[in-house]
VOBA-1610 file (N, C-alpha, C; in pm, whole numbers, padded with zeros to 5 digits, always signed):
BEGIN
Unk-01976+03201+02782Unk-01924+03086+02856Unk-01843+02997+02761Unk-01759+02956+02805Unk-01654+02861+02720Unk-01720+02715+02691Unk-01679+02648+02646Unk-01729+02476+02613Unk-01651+02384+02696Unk-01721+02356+02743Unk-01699+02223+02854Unk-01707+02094+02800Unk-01668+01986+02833Unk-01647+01904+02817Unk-01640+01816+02917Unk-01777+01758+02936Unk-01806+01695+03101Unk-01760+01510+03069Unk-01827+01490+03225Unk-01793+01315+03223Unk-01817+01225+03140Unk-01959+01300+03101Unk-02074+01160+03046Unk-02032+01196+02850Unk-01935+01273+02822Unk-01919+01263+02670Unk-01995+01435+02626Unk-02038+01471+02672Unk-02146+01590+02639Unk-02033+01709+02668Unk-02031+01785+02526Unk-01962+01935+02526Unk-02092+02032+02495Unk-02113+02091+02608Unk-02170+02257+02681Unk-02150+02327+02696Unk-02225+02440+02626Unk-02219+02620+02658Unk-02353+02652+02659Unk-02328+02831+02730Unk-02479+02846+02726Unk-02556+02815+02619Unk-02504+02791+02444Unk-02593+02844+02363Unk-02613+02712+02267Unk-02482+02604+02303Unk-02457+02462+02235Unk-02451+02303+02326Unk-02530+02244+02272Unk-02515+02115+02359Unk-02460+02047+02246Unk-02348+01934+02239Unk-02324+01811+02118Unk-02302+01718+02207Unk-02377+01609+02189Unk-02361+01491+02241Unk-02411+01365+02169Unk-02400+01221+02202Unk-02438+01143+02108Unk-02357+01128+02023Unk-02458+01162+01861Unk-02426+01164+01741Unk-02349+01320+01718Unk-02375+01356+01757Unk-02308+01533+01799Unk-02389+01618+01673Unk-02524+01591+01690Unk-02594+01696+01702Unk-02646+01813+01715Unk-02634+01930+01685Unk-02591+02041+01730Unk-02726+02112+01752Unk-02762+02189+01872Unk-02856+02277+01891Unk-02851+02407+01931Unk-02963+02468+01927Unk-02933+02601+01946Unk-02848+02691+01875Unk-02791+02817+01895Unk-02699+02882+01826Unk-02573+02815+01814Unk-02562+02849+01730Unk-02411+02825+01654Unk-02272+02867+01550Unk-02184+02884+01569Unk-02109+02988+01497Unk-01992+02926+01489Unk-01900+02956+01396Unk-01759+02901+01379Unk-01690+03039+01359Unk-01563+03102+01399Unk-01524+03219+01398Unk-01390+03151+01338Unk-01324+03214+01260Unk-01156+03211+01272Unk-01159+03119+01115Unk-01031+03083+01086Unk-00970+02998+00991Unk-00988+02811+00997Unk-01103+02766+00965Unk-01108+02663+00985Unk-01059+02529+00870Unk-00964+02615+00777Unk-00908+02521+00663Unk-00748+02457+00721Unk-00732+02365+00633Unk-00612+02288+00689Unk-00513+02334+00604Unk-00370+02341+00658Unk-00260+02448+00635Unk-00232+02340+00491Unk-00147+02367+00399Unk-00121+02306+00315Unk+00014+02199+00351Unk+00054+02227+00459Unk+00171+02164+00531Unk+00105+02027+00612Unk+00007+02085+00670Unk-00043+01975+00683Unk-00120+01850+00654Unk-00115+01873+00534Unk-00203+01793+00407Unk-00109+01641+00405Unk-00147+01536+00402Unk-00108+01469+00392Unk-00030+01369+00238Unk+00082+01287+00272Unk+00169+01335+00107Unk+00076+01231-00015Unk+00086+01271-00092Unk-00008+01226-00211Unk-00123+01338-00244Unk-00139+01425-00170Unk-00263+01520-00158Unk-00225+01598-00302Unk-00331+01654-00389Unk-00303+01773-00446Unk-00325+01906-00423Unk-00175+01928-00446Unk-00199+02078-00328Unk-00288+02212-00447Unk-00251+02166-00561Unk-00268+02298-00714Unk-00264+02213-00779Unk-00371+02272-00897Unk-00338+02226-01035Unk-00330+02372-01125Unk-00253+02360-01259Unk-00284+02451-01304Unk-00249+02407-01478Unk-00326+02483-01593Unk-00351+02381-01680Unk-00359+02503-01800Unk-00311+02482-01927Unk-00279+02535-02046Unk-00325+02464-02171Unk-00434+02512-02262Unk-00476+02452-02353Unk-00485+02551-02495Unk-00409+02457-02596Unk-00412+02503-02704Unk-00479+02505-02840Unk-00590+02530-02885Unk-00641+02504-02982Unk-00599+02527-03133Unk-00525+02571-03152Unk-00446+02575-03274Unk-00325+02480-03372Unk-00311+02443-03468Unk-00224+02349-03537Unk-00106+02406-03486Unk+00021+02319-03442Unk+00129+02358-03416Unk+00226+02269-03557Unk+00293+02347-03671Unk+00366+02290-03780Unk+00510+02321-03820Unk+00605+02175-03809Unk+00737+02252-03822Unk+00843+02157-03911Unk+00945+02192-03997Unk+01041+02093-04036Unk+01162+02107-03993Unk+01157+02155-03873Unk+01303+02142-03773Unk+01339+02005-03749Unk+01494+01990-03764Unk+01527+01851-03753Unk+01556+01849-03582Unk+01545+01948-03498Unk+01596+01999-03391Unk+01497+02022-03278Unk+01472+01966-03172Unk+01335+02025-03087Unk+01291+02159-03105Unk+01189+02248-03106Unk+01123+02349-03150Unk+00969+02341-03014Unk+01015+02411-02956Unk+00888+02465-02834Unk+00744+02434-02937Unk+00671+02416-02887Unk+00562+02440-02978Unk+00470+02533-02877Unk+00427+02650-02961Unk+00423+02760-02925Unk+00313+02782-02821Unk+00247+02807-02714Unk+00115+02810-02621Unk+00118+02642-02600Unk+00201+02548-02600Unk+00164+02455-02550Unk+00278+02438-02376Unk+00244+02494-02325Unk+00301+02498-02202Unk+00245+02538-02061Unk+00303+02530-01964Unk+00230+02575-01846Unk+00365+02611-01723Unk+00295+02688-01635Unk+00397+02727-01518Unk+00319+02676-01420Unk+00405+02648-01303Unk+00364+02605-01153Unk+00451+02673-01094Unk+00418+02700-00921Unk+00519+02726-00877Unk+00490+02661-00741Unk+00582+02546-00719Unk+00511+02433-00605Unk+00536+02546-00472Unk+00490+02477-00400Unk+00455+02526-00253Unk+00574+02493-00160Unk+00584+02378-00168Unk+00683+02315-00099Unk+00813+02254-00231Unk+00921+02240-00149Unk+01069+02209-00252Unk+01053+02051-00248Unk+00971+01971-00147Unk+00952+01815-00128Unk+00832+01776-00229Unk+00750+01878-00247Unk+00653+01844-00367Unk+00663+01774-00530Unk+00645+01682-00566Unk+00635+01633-00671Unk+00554+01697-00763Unk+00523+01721-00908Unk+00463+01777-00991Unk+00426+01677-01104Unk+00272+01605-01120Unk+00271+01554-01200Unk+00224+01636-01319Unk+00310+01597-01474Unk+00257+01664-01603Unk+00210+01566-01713Unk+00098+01603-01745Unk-00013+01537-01803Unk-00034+01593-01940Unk-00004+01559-02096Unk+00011+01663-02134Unk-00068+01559-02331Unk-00140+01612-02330Unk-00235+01535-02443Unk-00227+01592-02563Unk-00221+01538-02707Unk-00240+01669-02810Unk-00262+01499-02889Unk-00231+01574-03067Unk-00215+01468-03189Unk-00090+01495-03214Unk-00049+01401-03328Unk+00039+01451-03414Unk+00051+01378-03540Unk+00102+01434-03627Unk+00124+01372-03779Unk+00276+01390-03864Unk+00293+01307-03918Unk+00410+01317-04036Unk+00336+01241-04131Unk+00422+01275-04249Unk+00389+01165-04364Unk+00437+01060-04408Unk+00393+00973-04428Unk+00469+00871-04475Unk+00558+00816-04502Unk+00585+00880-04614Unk+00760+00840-04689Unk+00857+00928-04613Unk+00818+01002-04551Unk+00975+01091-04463Unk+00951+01074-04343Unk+00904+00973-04263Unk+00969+00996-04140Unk+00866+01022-04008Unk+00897+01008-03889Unk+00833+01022-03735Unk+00809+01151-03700Unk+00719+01185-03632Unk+00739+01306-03570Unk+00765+01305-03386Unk+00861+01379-03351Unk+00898+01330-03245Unk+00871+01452-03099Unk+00814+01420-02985Unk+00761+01512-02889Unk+00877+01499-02818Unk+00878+01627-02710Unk+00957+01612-02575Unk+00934+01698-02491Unk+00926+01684-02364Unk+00897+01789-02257Unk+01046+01832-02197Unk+01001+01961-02168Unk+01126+02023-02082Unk+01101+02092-01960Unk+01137+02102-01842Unk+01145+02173-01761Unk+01261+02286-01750Unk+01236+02431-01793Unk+01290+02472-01764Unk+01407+02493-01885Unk+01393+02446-01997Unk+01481+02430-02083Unk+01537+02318-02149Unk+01527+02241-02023Unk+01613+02082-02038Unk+01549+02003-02024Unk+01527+01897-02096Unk+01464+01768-02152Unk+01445+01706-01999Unk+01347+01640-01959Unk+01343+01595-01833Unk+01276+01436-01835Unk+01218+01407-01943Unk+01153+01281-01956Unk+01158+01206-02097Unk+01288+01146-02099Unk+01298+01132-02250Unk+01405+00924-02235Unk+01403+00881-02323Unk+01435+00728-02338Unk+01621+00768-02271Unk+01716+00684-02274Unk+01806+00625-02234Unk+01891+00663-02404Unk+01991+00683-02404Unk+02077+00700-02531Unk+02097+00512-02586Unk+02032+00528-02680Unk+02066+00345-02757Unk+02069+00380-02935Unk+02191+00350-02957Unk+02302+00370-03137Unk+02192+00484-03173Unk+02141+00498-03285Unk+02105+00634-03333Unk+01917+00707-03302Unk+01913+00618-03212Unk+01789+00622-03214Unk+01756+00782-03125Unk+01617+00831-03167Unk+01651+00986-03112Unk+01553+00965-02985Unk+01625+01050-02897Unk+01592+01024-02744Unk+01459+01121-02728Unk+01334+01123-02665Unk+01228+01168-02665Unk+01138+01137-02580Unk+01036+01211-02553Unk+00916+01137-02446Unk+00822+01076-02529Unk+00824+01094-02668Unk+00707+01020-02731Unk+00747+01048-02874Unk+00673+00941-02934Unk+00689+00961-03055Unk+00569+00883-03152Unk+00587+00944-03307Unk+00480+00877-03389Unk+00468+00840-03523Unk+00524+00695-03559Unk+00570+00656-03705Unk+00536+00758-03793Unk+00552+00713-03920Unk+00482+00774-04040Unk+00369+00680-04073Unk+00365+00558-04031Unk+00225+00508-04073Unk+00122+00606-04067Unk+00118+00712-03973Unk+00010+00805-03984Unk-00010+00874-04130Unk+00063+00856-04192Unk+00012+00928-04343Unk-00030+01046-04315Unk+00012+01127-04269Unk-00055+01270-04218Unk-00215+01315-04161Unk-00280+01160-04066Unk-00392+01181-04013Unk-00311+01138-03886Unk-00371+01269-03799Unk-00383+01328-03678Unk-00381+01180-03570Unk-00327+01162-03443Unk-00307+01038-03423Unk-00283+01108-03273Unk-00347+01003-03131Unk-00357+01045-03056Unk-00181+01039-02992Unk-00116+01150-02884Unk+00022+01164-02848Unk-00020+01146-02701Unk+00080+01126-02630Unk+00040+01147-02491Unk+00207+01184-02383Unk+00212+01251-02312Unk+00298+01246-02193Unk+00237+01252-02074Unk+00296+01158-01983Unk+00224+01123-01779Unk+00393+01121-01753Unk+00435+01211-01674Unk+00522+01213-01598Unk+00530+01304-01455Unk+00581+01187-01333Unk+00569+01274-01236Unk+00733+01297-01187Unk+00726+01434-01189Unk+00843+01511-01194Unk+00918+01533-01026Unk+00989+01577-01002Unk+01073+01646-00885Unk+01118+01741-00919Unk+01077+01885-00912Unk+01150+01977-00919Unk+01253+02003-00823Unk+01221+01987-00695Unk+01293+02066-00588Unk+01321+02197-00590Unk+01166+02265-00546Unk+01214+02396-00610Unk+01047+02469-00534Unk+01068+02581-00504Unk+00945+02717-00423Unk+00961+02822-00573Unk+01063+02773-00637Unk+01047+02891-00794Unk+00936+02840-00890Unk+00904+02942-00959Unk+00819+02870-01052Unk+00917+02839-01180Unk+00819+02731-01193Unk+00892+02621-01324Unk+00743+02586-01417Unk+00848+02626-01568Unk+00742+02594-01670Unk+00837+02457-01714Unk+00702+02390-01789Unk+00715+02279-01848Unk+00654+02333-01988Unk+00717+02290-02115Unk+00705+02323-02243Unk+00696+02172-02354Unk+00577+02174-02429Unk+00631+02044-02520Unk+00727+02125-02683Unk+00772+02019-02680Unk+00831+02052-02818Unk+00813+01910-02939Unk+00875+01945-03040Unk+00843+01841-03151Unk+00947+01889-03278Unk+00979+01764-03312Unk+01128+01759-03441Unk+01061+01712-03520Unk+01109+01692-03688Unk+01108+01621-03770Unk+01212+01513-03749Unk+01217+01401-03849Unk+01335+01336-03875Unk+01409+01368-03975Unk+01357+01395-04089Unk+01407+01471-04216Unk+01401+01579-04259Unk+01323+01616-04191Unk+01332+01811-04234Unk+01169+01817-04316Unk+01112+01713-04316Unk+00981+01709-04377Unk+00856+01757-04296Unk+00754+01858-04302Unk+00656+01903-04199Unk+00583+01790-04135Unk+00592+01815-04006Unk+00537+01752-03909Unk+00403+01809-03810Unk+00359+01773-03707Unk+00242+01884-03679Unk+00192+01799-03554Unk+00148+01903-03487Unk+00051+01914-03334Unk-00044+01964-03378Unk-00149+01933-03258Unk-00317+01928-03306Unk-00383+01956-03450Unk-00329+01864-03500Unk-00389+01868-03609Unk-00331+01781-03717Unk-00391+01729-03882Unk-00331+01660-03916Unk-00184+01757-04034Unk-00057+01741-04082Unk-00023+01789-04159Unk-00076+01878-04261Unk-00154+01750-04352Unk-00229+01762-04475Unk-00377+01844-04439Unk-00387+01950-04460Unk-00544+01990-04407Unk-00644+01984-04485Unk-00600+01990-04660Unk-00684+02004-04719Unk-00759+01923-04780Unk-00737+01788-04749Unk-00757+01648-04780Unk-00894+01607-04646Unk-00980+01583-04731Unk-01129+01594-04662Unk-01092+01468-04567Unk-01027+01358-04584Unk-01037+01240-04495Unk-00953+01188-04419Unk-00823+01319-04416Unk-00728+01265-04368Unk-00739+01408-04255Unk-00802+01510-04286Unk-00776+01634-04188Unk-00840+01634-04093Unk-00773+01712-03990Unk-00848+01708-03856Unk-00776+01831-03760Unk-00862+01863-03733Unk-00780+02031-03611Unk-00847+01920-03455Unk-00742+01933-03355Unk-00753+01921-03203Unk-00692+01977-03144Unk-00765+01974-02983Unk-00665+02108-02896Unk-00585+01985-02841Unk-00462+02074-02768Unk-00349+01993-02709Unk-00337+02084-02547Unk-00328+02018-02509Unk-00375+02054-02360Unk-00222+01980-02260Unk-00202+02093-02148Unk-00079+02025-02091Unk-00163+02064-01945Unk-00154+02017-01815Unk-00194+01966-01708Unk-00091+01940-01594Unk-00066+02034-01544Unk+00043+02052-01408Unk-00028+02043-01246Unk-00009+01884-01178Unk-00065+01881-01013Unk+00046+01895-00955Unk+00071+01961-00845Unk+00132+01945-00773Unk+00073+01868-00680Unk+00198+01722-00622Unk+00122+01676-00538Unk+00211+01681-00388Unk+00196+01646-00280Unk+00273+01662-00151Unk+00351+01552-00187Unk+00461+01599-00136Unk+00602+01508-00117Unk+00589+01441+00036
//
């Protein structure tokens, strides 16, 4: 028998009464697909996450962005209206007398979250004096992206010197120096959220 749905509020079959508080008695069964389509999710929702973590020192004296190697991740949004936030944590170090070490994210190849061009200053999503003296110092990127896009898209960090002097991810430069060394993982963090 099908479910009715009478005057007084009460839905009936031979085997289910819900009424009231909707209560359920007797047998009971749910058949079929009872999850909500991802279309219909409402916007801000996260539809995926998907997440890449690196435990190893990443070290370089490129004056030039340089991928840093396993620190990346792919998505491939659902929808082309979807936003993608990237969350993307590690350290970093330079030394002192030479100079910053400088991060940047890319989508896809191309720099996607980086300062405004102002006289020589180098354009980047983050960056980290030399006051660090080559101890390990927390980095961070939060950016929520627009791909416009059902392809998958990786996001990659990278990192320059200023002088050509070694610089470094998770971890400090100097390792062998009992009070200045330190190994951490660097972890990158891709939500897609509804557009």
């Amino acid at each position: 028998m099908a479910l009715v749905l009478n005057g007084s509020g009460t839905i009936q079959s031979d085997d289910i009464t819900l009424s009231g508080n909707a209560n359920v008695t007797g047998a009971f069964a749910v058949t079929g697909d009872m999850g909500i389509a991802t279309a219909d999710l409402p916007t801000g929702s996260v539809l995926q996450v998907v997440s890449a973590t690196k435990t190893s020192r990443f070290t370089t004296t490129s004056t030039s962005f340089t991928d840093v190697t396993g620190f990346s991740a792919t998505i491939t949004p659902s929808s082309a209206s979807s936003k993608i936030l990237v969350i993307a944590s590690t350290t970093g170090a330079c030394n002192a007398s030479t100079g910053p070490v400088f991060i940047n994210l890319t989508r896809a190849g191309s720099s996607v979250y980086i300062g405004d061009a102002v006289n020589s200053a180098v354009r980047c999503s983050s960056y980290l004096t030399s006051a660090s003296n080559d101890k390990a110092q927390a980095m961070s990127i939060n950016y929520l992206d627009s791909p416009a896009t059902t392809s998958a898209v990786t996001y990659q960090v990278q990192i320059r010197s200023e002088s050509g002097s070694i610089v470094s991810v998770g971890g400090s430069t100097n390792t062998s120096v009992a009070n200045v060394s330190g190994a951490t993982p660097s972890t990158i963090l891709l939500l897609e959220v509804a557009g």
